[in-house]
VOBA-1610 file (N, C-alpha, C; in pm, whole numbers, padded with zeros to 5 digits, always signed):
BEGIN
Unk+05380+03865-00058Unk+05254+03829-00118Unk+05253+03683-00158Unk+05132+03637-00153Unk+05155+03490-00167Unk+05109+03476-00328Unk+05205+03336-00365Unk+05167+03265-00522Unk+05068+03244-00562Unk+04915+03301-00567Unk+04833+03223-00574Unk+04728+03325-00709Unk+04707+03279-00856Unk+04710+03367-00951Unk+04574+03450-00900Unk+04555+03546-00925Unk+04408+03629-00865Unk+04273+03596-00962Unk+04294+03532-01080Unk+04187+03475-01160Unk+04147+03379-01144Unk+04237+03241-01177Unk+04174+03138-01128Unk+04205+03065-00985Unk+04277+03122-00906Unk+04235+03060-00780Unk+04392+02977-00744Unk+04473+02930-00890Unk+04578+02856-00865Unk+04644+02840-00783Unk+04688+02781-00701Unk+04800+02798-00613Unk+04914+02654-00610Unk+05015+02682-00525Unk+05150+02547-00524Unk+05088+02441-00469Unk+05145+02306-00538Unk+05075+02182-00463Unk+05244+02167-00424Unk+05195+02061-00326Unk+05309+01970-00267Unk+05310+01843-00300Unk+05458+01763-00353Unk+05482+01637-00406Unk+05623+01584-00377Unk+05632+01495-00436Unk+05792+01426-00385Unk+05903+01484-00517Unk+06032+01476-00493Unk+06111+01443-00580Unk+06146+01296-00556Unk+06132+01202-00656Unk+06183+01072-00642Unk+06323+01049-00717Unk+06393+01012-00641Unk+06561+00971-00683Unk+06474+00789-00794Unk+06673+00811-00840Unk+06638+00656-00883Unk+06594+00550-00828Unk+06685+00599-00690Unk+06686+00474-00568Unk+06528+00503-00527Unk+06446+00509-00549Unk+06290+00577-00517Unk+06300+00634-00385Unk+06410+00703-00364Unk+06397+00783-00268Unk+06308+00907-00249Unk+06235+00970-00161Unk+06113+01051-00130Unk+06160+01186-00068Unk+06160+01308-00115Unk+06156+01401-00067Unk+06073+01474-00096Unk+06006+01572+00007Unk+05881+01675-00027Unk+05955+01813-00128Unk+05849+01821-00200Unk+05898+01945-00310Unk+05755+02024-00350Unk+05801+02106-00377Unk+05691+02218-00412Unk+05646+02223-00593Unk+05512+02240-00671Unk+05507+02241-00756Unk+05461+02397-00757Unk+05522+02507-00793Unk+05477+02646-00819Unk+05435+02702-00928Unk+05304+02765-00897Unk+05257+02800-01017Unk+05296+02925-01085Unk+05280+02874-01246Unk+05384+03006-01348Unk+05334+03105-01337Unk+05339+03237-01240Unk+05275+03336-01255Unk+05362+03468-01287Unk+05303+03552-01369Unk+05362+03669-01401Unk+05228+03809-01354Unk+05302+03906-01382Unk+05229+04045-01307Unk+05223+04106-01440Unk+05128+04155-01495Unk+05064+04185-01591Unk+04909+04286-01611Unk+04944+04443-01653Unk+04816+04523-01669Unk+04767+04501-01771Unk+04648+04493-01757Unk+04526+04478-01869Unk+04483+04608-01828Unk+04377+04673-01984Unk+04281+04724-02024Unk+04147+04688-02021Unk+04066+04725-01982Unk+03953+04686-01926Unk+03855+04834-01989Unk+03793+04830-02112Unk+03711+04918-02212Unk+03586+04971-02142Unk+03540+04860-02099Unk+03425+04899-01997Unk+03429+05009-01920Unk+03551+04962-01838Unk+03557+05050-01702Unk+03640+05192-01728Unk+03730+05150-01851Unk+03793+05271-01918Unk+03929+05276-01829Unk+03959+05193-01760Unk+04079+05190-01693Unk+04182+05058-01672Unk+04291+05055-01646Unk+04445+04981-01607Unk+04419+04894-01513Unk+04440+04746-01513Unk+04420+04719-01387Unk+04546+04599-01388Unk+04614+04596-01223Unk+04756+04502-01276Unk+04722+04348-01175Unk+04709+04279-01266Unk+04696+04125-01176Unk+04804+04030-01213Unk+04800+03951-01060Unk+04913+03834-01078Unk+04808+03719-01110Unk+04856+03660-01293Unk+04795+03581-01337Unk+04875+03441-01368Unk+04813+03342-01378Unk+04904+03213-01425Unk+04895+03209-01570Unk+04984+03113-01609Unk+04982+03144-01797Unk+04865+03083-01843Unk+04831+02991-01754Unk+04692+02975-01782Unk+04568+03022-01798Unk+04608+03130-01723Unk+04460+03257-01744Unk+04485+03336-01839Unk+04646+03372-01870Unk+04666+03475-01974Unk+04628+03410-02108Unk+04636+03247-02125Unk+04559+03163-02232Unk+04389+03192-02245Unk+04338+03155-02104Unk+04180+03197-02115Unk+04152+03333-02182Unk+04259+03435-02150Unk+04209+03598-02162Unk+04223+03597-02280Unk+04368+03509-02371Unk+04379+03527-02504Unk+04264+03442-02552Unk+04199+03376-02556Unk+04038+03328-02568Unk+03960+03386-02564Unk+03902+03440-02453Unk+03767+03450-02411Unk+03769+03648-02362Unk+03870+03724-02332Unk+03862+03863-02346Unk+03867+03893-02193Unk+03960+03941-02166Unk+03944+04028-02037Unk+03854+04016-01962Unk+03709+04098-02027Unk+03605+04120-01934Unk+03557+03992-01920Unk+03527+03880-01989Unk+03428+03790-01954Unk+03535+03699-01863Unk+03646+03668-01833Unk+03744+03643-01752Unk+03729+03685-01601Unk+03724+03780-01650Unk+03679+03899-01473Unk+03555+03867-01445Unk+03498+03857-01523Unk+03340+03827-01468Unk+03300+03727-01401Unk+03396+03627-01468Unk+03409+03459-01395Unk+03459+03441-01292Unk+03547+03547-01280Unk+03675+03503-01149Unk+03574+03608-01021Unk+03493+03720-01037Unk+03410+03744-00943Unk+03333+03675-00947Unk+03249+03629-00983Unk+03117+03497-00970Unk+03221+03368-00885Unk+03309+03346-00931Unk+03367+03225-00831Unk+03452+03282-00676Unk+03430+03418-00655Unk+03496+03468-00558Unk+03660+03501-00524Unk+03723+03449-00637Unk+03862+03489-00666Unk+03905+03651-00674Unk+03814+03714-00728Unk+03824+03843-00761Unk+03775+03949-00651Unk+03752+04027-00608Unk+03723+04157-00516Unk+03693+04247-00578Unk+03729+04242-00663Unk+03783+04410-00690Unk+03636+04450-00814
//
């Protein structure tokens, strides 16, 4: 399955590691994601998404549902 959080859309960028000598190698920046069920009152049911800590910040904000609501309106979501 690929890295990419199912809320906001996140996914790995690509960048250098630079040595002292400013030497250039390609490196991956991966995003912090963990797998995590929420409760969802509405629907009365479990649901398990791979989120970045950044969304689990929005959800501790703004609540589950209005989270989900956003991430279907921007097409991230399906479900």
């Amino acid at each position: 399955m690929s890295r990419i959080c199912e809320l906001t859309g996140k996914k790995a960028m690509v960048g250098n590691n630079v040595s002292h000598a400013m030497n250039k190698t390609k490196r991956k920046f991966n995003v912090n994601l963990m797998t995590k069920r929420f409760y969802i009152p509405e629907e009365d049911k479990w649901i398990t998404l791979k989120v970045s800590a950044s969304a689990l910040k929005n959800i501790n904000k703004k609540g589950i549902s209005a989270v989900i609501k956003e991430a279907r309106k921007k097409g991230f979501l399906t479900k």
